[in-house]
TIMI-339701 format. One record per residue (C-alpha): x, y, z; residue number from 1; residue in one letter. Coordinates in steps of 0.1 Angstrom, whole numbers, plus 5000, padded with zeros to 4 digits. Example, Ala and Ser with C-alpha at 12.3 -4.5 7.8 and 13.67 -1.06 7.14 Angstrom:
# TIMI-339701
ATOM east north   up num residu
ATOM 5123  4955 5078   1      A
ATOM 5137  4989 5071   2      S
//
This chain:
# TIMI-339701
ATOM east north   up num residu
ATOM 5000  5000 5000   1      X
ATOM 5011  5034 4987   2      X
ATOM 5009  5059 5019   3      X
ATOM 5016  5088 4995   4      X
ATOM 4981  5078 4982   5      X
ATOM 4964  5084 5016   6      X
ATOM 4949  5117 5023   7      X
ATOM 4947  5132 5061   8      X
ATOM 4917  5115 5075   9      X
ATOM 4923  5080 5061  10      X
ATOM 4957  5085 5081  11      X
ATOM 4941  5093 5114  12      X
ATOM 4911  5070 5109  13      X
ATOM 4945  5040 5106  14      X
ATOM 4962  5053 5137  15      X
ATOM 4929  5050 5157  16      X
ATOM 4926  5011 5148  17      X
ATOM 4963  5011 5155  18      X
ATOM 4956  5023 5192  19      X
ATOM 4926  4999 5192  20      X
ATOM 4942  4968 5185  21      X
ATOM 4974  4977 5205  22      X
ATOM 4960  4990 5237  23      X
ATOM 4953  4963 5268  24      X
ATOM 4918  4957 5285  25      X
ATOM 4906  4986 5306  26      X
ATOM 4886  4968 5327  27      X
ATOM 4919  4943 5333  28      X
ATOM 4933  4975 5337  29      X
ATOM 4916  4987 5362  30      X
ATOM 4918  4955 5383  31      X
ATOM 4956  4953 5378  32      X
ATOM 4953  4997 5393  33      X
ATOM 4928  4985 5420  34      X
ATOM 4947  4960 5431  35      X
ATOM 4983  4974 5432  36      X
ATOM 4963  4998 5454  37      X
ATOM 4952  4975 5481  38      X
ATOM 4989  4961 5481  39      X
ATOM 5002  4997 5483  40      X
ATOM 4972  5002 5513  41      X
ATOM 4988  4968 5530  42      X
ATOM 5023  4981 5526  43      X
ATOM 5014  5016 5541  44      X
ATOM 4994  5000 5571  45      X
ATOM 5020  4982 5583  46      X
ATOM 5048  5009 5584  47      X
ATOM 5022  5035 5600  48      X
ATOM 5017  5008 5628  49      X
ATOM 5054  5002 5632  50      X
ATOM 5058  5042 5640  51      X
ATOM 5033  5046 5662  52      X
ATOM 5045  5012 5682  53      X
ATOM 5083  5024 5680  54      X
ATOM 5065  5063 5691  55      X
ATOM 5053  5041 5723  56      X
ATOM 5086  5027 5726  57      X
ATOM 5103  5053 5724  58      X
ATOM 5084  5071 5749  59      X
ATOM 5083  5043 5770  60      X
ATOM 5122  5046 5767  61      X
ATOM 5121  5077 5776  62      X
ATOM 5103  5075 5806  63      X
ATOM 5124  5045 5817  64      X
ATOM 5156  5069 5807  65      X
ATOM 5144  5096 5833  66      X
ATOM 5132  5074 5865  67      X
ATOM 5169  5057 5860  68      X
ATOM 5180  5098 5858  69      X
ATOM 5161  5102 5887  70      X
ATOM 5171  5072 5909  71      X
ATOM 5210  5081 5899  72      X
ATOM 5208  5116 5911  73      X
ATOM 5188  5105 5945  74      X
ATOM 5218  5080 5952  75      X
ATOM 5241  5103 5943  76      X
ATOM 5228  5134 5966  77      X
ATOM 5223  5109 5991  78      X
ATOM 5263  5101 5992  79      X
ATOM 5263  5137 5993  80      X
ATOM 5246  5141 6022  81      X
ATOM 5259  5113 6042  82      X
ATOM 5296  5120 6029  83      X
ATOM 5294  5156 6050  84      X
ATOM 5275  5138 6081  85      X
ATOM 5294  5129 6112  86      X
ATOM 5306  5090 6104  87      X
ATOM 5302  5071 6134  88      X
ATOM 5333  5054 6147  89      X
ATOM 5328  5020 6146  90      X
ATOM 5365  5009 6156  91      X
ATOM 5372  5002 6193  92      X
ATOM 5398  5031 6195  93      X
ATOM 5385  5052 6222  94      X
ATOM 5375  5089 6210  95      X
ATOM 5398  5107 6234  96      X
ATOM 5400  5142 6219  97      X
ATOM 5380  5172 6211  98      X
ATOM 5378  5160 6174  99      X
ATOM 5372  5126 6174 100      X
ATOM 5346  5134 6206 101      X
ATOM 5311  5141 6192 102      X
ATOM 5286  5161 6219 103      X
ATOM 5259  5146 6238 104      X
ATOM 5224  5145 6222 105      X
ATOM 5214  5176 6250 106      X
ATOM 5247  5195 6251 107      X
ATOM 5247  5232 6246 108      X
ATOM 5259  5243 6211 109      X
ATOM 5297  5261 6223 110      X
ATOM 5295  5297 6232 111      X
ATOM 5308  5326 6210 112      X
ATOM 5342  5327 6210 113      X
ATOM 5349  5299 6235 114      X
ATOM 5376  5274 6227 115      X
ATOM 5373  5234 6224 116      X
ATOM 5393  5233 6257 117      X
ATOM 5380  5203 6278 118      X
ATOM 5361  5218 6310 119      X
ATOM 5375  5228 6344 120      X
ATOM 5360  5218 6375 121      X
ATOM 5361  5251 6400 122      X
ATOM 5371  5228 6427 123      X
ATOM 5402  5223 6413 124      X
ATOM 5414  5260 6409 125      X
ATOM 5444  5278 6428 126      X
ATOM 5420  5302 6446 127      X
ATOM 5425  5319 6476 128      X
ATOM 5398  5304 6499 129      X
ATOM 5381  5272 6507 130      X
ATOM 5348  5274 6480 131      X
ATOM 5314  5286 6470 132      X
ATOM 5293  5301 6503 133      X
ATOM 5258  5308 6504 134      X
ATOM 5236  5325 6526 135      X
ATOM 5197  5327 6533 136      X
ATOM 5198  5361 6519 137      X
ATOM 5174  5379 6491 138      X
ATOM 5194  5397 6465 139      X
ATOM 5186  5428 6456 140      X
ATOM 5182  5453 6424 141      X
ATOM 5177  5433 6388 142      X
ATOM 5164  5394 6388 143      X
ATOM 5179  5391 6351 144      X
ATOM 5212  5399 6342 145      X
ATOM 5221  5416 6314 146      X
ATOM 5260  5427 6304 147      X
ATOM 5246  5462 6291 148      X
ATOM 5224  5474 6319 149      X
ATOM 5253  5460 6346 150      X
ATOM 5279  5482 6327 151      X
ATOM 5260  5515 6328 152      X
ATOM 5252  5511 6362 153      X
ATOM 5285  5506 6370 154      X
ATOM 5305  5536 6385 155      X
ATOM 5340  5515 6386 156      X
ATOM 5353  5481 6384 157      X
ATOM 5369  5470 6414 158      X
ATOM 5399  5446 6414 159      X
ATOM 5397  5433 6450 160      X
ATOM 5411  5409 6480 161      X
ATOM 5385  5400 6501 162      X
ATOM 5398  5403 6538 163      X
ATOM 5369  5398 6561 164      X
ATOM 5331  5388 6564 165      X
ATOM 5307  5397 6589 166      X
ATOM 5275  5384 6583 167      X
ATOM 5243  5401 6594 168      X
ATOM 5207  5396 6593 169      X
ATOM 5197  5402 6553 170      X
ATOM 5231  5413 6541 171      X
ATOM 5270  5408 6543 172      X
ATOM 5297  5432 6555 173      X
ATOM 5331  5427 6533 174      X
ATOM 5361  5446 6542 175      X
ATOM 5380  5447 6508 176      X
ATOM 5415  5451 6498 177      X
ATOM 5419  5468 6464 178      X
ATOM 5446  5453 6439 179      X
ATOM 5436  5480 6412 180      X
ATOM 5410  5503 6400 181      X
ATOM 5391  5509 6367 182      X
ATOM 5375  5544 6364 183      X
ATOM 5360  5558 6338 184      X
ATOM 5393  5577 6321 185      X
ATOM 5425  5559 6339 186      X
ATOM 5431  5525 6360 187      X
ATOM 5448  5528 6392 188      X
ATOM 5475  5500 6401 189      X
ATOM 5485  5488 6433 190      X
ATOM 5461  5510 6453 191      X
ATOM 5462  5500 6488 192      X
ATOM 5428  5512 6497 193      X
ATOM 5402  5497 6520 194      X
ATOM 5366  5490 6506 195      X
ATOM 5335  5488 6531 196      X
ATOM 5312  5469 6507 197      X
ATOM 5276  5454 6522 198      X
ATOM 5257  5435 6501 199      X
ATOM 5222  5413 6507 200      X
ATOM 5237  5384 6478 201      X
ATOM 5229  5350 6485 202      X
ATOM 5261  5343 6468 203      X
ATOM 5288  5349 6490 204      X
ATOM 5325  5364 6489 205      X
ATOM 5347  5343 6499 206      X
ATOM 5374  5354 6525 207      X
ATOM 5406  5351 6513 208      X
ATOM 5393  5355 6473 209      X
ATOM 5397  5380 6448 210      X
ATOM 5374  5391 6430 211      X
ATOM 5365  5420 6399 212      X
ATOM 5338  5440 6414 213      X
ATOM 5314  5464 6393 214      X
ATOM 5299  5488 6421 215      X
ATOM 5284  5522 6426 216      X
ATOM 5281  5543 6455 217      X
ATOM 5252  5562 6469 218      X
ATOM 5243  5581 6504 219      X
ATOM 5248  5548 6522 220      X
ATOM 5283  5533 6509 221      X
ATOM 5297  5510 6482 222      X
ATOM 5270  5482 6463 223      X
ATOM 5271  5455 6438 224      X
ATOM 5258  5465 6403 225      X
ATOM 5243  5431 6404 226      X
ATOM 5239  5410 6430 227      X
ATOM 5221  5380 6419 228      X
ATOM 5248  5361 6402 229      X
ATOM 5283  5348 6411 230      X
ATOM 5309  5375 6408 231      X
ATOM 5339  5373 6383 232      X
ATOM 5365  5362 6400 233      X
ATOM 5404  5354 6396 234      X
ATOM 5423  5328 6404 235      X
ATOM 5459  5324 6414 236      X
ATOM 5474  5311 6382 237      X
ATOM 5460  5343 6359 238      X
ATOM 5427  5335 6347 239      X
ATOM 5390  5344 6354 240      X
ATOM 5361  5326 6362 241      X
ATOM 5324  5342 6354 242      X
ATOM 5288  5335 6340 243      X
ATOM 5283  5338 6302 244      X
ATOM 5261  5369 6308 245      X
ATOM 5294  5382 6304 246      X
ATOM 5298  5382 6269 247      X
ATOM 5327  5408 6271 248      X
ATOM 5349  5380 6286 249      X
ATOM 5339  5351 6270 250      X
ATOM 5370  5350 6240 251      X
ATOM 5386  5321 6244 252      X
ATOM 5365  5308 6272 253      X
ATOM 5356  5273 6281 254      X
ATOM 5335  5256 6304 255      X
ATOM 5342  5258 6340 256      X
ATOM 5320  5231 6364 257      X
ATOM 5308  5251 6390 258      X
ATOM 5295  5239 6425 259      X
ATOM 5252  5235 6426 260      X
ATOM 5229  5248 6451 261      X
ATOM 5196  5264 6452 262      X
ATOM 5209  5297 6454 263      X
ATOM 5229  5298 6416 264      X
ATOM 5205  5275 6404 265      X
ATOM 5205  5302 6373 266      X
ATOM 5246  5301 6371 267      X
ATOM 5260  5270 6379 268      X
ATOM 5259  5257 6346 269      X
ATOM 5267  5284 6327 270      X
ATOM 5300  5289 6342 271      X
ATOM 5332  5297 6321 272      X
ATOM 5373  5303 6322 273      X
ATOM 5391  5325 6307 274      X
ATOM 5426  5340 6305 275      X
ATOM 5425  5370 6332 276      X
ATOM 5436  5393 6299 277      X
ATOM 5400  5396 6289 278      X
ATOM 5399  5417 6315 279      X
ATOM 5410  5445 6291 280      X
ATOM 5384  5441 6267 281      X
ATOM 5356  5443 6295 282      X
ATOM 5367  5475 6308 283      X
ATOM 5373  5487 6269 284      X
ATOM 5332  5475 6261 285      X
ATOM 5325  5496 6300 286      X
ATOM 5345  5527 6288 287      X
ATOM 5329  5530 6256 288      X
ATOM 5294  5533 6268 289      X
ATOM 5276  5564 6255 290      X
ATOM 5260  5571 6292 291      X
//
């Protein structure tokens, strides 16, 4: 067949039947799309459950990841904690120093600027007379102590011998020796000068003891500026012994085991030693006062 011989529409007309005879089934077709769609449907499903099953896992993980984050960090604050706690001493080697000696359950936390020294017992000081005396006596002037109020009331601090006693109904008559006085503007050493002091404290002084007296003076003669405590006092081999109301003296202080009886029943256990320097600093605090 000559195909210069066929015009245009024979030649499409041909390449119609061409197509026709070429082409596959539709409906074949169509079963062949339908069904590579349900396979394509199968093989989506399955991925879509995978990722929400490895979401779960992962979460899951997750979770898991942070209670172990959790139980690491409670172990390791807990070694923390119990590395800066006291260890308890489970060897037999006694604990015989301040270090290795932890405080009772009911002991008092240390005073401000005491030392770790181990306590003195007052009985066993170089003092100048036999002990604590006491008498059936009411104390007058302030039930409380308090360092400040003492101080201003204070007209000079007395360092005294105490030479004789007399005791009378209600009060005590001391004859005093002075070592030294404190004034407001200048200390006197070595002044040999006799004291007449009476004084209505149950606590008394002790013949034969010395003793750093703050006092005033009025119509009637010399008086305690406090009278219901024990009295700082100095023993033999330089140091002073006093209540811890007397925070002025209480550098370097420790504990000093005082005598108990139901007239210091406020003060025996809050006795304390210190080096007789301290001294200085009390009558620095006293001569600073704005009065």
């Amino acid at each position: 067949m000559n195909k210069e011989n066929f015009d245009d529409r024979e030649i499409k007309m041909l390449y119609k039947e061409n197509l026709q005879r070429t082409a596959p089934d539709m409906e074949k077709l169509w079963s062949r799309i339908e069904s590579r769609l349900d396979e394509t449907d199968k093989t989506d499903t399955l991925p879509r459950r995978e990722i929400s099953q490895t979401k779960k896992t992962n979460k899951m993980a997750r979770l898991t990841a942070w209670a172990a984050a959790a139980v690491i960090i409670f172990s390791v604050g807990a070694l923390v904690l119990n590395s800066n706690s006291p260890q308890k001493d489970t060897s037999d080697r006694p604990a015989n120093n301040a270090e290795n000696t932890a405080p009772a359950d009911n002991a008092e936390a240390a005073e401000p600027g005491s030392s770790k020294a181990e306590p003195v017992s007052y009985e066993s000081l170089p003092l100048g007379h036999s002990g604590v005396k006491t008498a059936a006596y009411k104390p007058a002037g302030d039930e409380y102590f308090v360092e400040s109020s003492v101080l201003s009331k204070a007209e000079v601090f007395a360092d005294v011998r105490v030479t004789a006693a007399q005791e009378h109904e209600g009060f005590c008559r001391y004859t005093l020796q002075t070592v030294a006085l404190y004034k407001e503007q200048e200390t006197v050493p070595a002044q040999s000068r006799e004291l007449i002091l009476d004084s209505s404290s149950p606590l008394l002084l002790s013949t034969g003891g010395e003793y750093l007296l703050p006092l005033y003076e009025d119509s009637s003669g010399w008086h305690l500026a406090f009278e219901n405590a024990p009295q700082i006092e100095l023993t033999q081999d330089g140091r002073v012994v006093f209540h811890n109301g007397w925070k002025s003296l209480i550098e370097d202080s420790s504990e000093c085991i005082y005598p108990e009886n139901k007239y210091d029943e406020f003060f025996f256990d809050r006795m304390r030693i210190a080096p007789a320097e301290n001294i200085e600093t009390l009558i620095a605090v006293w001569r600073s006062l704005d009065v």
